[in-house]
C-alpha positions in Angstrom: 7.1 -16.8 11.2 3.7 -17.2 12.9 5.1 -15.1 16.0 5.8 -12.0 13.3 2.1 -12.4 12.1 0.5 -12.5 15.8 -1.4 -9.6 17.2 0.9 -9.0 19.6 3.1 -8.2 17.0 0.7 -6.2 15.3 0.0 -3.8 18.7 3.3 -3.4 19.2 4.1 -1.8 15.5 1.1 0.9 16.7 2.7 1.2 19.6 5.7 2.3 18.2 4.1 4.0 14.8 2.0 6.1 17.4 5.3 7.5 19.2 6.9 7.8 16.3 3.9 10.1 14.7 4.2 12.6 18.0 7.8 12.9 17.4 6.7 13.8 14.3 4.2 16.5 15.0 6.6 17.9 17.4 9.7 18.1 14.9 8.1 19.0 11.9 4.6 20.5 11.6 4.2 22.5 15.2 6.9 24.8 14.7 6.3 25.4 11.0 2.5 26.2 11.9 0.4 23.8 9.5 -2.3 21.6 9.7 -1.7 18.2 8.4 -5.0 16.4 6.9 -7.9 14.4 8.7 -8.8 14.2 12.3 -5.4 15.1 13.4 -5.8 18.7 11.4 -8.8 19.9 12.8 -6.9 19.1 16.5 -3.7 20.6 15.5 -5.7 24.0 14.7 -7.6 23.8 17.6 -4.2 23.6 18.9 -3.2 26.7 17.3 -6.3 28.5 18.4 -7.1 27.8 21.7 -3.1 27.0 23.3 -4.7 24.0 24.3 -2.3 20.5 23.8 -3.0 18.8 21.3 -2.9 15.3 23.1 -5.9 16.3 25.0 -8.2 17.5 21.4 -7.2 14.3 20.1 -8.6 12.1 22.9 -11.6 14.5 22.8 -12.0 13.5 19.3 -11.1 10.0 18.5 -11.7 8.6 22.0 -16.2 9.1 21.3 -15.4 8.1 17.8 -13.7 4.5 19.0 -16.8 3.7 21.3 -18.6 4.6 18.4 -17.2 2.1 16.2 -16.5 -0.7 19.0 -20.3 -0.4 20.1 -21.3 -1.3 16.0 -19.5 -4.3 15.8 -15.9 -3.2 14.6 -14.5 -4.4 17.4 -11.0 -4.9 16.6 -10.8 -1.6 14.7 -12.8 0.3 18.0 -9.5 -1.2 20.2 -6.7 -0.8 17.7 -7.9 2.7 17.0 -7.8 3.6 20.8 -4.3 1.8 21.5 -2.9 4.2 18.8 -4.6 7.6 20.1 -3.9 6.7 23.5 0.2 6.2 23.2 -0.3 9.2 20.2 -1.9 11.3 22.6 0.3 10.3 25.9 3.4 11.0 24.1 2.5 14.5 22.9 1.5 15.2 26.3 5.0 13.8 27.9 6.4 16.2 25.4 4.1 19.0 25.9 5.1 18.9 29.7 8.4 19.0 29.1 8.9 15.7 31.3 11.1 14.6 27.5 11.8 18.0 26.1 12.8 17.4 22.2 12.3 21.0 20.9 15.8 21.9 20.7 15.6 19.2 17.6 12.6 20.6 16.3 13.7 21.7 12.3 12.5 25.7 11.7 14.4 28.4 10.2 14.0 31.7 11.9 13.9 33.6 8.3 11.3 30.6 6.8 13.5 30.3 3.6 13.8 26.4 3.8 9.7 25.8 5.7 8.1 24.1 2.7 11.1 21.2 3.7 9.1 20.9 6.9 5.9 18.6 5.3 8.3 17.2 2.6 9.8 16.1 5.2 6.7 15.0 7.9 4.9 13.6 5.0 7.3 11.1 4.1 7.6 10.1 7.4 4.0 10.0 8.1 3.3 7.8 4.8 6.0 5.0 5.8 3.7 4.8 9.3 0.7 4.9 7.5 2.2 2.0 5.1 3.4 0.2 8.4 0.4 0.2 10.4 -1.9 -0.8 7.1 0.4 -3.7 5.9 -0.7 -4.9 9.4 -4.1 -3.9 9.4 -3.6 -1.8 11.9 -5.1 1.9 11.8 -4.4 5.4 12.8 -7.6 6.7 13.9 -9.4 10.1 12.7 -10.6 9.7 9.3 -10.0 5.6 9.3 -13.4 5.9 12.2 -15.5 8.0 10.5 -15.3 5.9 7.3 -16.1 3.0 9.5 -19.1 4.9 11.1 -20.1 6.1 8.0 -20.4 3.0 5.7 -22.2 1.7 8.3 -25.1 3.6 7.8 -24.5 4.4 4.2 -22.5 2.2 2.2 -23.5 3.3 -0.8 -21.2 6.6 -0.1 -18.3 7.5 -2.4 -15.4 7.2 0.6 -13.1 8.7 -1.0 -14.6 11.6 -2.0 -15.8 12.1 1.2 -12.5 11.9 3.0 -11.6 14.4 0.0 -13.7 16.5 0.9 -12.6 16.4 4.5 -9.2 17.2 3.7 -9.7 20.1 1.6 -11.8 21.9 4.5 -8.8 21.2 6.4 -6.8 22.8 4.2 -9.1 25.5 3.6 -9.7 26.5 6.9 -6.2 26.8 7.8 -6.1 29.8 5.6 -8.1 31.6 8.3 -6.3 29.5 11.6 -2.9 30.8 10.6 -3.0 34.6 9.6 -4.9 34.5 6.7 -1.5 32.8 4.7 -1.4 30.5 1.6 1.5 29.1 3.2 0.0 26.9 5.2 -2.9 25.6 2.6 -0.1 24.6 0.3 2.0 22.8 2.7 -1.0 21.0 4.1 -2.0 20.0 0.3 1.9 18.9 0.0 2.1 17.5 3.0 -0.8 14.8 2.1 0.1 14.7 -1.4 3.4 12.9 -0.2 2.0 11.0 2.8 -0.7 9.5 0.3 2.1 8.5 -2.3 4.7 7.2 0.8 2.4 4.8 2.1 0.6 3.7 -1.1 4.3 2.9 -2.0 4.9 0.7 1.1 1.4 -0.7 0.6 2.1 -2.0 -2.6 5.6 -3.7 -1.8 8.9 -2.7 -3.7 9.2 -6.1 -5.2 8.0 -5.6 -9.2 7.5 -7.9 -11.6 6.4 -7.8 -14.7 3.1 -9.4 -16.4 2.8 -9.7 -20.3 0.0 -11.3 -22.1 0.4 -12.2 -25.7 -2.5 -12.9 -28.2 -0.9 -15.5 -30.7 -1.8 -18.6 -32.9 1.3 -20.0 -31.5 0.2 -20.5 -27.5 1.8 -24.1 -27.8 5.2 -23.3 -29.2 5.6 -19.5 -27.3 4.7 -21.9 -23.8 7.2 -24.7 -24.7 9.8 -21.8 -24.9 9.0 -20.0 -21.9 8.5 -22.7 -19.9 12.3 -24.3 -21.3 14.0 -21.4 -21.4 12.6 -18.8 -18.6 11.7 -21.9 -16.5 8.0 -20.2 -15.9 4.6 -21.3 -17.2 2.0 -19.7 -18.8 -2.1 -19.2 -18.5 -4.0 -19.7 -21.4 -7.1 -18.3 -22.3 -9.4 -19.1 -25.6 -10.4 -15.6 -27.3 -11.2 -14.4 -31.3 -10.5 -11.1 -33.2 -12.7 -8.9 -33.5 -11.6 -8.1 -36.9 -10.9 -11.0 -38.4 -12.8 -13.2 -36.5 -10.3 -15.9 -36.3 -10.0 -17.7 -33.2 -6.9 -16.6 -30.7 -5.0 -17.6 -27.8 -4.4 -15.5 -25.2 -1.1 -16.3 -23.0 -0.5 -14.7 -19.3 2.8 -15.1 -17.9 4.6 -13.1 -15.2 8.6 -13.4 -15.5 11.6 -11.3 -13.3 12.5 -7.7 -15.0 15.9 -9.4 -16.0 13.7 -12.0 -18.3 12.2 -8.9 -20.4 14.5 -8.9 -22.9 14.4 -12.8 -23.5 10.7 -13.3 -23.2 10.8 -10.4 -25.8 12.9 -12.5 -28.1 11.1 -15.9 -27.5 7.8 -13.9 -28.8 9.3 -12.7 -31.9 10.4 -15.9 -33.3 6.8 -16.3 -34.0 5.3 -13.7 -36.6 1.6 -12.6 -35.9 1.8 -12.8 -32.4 0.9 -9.5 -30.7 2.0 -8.8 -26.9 2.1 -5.9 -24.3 3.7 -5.8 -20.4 2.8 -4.1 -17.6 4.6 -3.8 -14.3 3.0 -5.5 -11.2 3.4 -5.4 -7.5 3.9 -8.0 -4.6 3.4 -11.2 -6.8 2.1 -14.2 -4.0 2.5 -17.8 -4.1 4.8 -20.2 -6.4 5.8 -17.4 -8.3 9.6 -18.7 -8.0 9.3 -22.0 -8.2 9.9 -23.4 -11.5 7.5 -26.3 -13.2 10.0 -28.6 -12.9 10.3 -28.2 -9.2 6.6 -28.7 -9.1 7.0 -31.6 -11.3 9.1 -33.1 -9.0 7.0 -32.5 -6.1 4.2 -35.1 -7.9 5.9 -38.6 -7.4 3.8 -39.9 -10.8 5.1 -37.6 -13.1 8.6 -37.0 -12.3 10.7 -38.9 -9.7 13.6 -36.5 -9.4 15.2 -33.3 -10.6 16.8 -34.8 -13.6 13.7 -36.2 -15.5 11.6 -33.3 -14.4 12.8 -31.0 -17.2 11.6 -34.0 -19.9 8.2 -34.2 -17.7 7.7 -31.0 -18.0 7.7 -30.8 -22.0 6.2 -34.1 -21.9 3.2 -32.3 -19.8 2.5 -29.7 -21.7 0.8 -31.6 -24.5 -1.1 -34.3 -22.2 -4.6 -34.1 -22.8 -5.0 -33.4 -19.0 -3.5 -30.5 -19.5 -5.1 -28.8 -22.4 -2.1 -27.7 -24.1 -0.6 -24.9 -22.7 -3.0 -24.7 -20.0 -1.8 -26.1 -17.0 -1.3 -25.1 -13.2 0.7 -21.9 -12.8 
C-alpha cells in the first residue's frame, strides 16, 4: 500500500498523464483548430499562428514559470511541474517529427458536420488526467504556476476569478487566431466546461453516501434504532428552536444509499422529529465498521463478537457517553 502512495509512484502517473495529454492534442484539438483553456491555449494559437511546434511554445512558457516557482520555495510543485512539460513537450515533438506518426488516427471530418465531437471528446479525456494527476497532488503546469506565483505576492486575490478571466481571453482571442469563427470560442468554452466537470468528478470519488441530520426530542430512542438496526452510530449535538424555544437534539449520521429507506422508517416512528439528507462524497475512516466491531476491539467493554451487540445498547446510556453521544 505504502509503495502505491510513494513519489515514485506519483511521477510516474505524470509521466504517463503527460503522454497521454499530447496524444491528446494531436487526436483531437490540432486538427479541429481550437484552443483549449490556460497555458496550453495561448501555445496552441501560437501554434496556429506562427507554424511553430507546439512542444517548443510550451517549454518557452512553462519552463521560466517552474524556476519561478522552485526559486520561491514551491519546490516540489517547481519539479513536478517541469517533469510534466518536459515528457508533454518531448512527446509532441516526437510526434511533430514524425519519428511516431499518429495522424492517420487523428478524428476530423472533412465536411466538419461531427467537429463539436472533437472537445466533447478531448475534454473528457483531459478532465480524467487532470482528476489523476490532482488525486496525487501532482500538477499539469500553465495556469497551476501562475496561481502559485501569484498568491505569493498577493494572497488576497480571488484565484478563481483570475484563472476565469484567463480562460475567457483564451477563448476570446481565438475568435481572431482562427478566421474570425465562433466555432472555435464555443468549442473552447465546451471543451473546459467538460474538462472542469470530468476531473471535479474523479476528484470527488464515485463512492456516495448519504448524510442526514435529524432535529428530534427523541435523539436517545432514534440512536438505539439506528445503531441496532443499521448497525451505525450517530453524532449528537445540543441545539433549541427558534420558534418555540424548546431545547432540541440534533442527530448526524451517515448510512449506505440502500439504508435510505429504513433510516427513513426508523425516524417516523417518532412524531415531531424533523430530518433532511444530502448526498456526500469519499467518506474516510471507520465509516464501515459497525459499533460493535469497535466494541469488541476495547477488551473492557466487550470480550467478543457475541456480547458486543448488548455492549453496545448497554453504552449508549453510560454516563461516559452522554447518551447518544459517543465516538463515531
Amino acid at each position: 500500500m505504502k509503495f502505491w502512495k510513494s513519489k515514485f509512484v506519483t511521477y510516474v502517473l505524470i509521466v504517463v498523464t503527460a503522454a497521454f495529454t499530447a496524444v491528446n492534442y494531436e487526436i483531437f484539438i490540432f486538427k479541429n483548430a481550437f484552443a483549449p483553456a490556460g497555458l496550453n491555449g495561448i501555445a496552441t494559437m501560437m501554434q496556429q499562428i506562427f507554424h511553430f511546434s507546439m512542444g517548443y511554445v510550451s517549454l518557452i512558457l512553462n519552463i521560466p514559470l517552474c524556476i519561478a516557482v522552485f526559486a520561491l520555495g514551491y519546490r516540489e510543485l517547481g519539479v513536478r511541474s517541469f517533469v510534466y512539460t518536459a515528457v508533454f513537450s518531448a512527446c509532441l515533438l516526437v510526434f511533430n517529427l514524425g519519428i511516431i506518426d499518429i495522424s492517420p488516427y487523428a478524428y476530423h471530418t472533412e465536411n466538419g458536420t461531427s467537429t463539436i465531437l472533437a472537445p466533447v471528446a478531448a475534454g473528457v479525456l483531459n478532465g480524467l488526467i487532470y482528476g489523476i494527476v490532482f488525486r496525487r497532488n501532482g500538477t499539469t503546469g500553465g495556469t497551476d504556476l501562475i496561481a502559485a506565483i501569484v498568491r505569493h505576492y498577493v494572497p488576497t486575490v480571488n484565484l478563481v476569478w483570475m484563472i476565469f478571466g484567463l480562460n475567457s481571453a483564451v477563448a476570446a482571442i481565438s475568435f481572431f487566431v482562427y478566421d474570425y469563427k465562433f466555432e472555435p470560442v464555443i468549442m473552447c468554452i465546451l471543451y473546459s466546461f467538460i474538462t472542469s466537470k470530468i476531473s471535479d468528478l474523479i476528484l470527488k470519488g464515485f463512492k456516495t453516501q448519504m448524510k442526514f441530520e435529524i432535529i428530534t426530542e427523541n435523539a436517545e430512542e432514534i440512536s438505539r434504532d439506528i445503531i441496532k438496526e443499521l448497525h451505525h452510530t450517530t453524532t449528537l449535538l445540543h441545539g433549541k428552536g427558534m420558534f418555540t424555544h424548546n431545547d432540541k437534539d440534533m442527530l448526524i449520521c451517515v448510512v449506505q444509499r440502500h439504508q435510505v429507506v429504513q433510516l427513513r422508517k426508523i425516524i417516523l416512528r417518532y412524531p415531531g422529529s424533523f430530518a433532511y439528507m444530502e448526498t456526500v462524497n469519499e467518506v474516510y475512516g471507520k465509516f464501515n465498521e459497525s459499533p460493535a466491531v469497535y466494541l469488541e476491539k476495547r477488551p473492557k467493554k466487550a470480550k467478543n463478537a457475541k456480547n458486543a451487540e448488548k455492549a453496545v445498547v448497554k453504552a449508549i446510556d453510560a454516563p461516559e457517553n452522554g447518551g447518544a453521544e459517543r465516538k463515531d
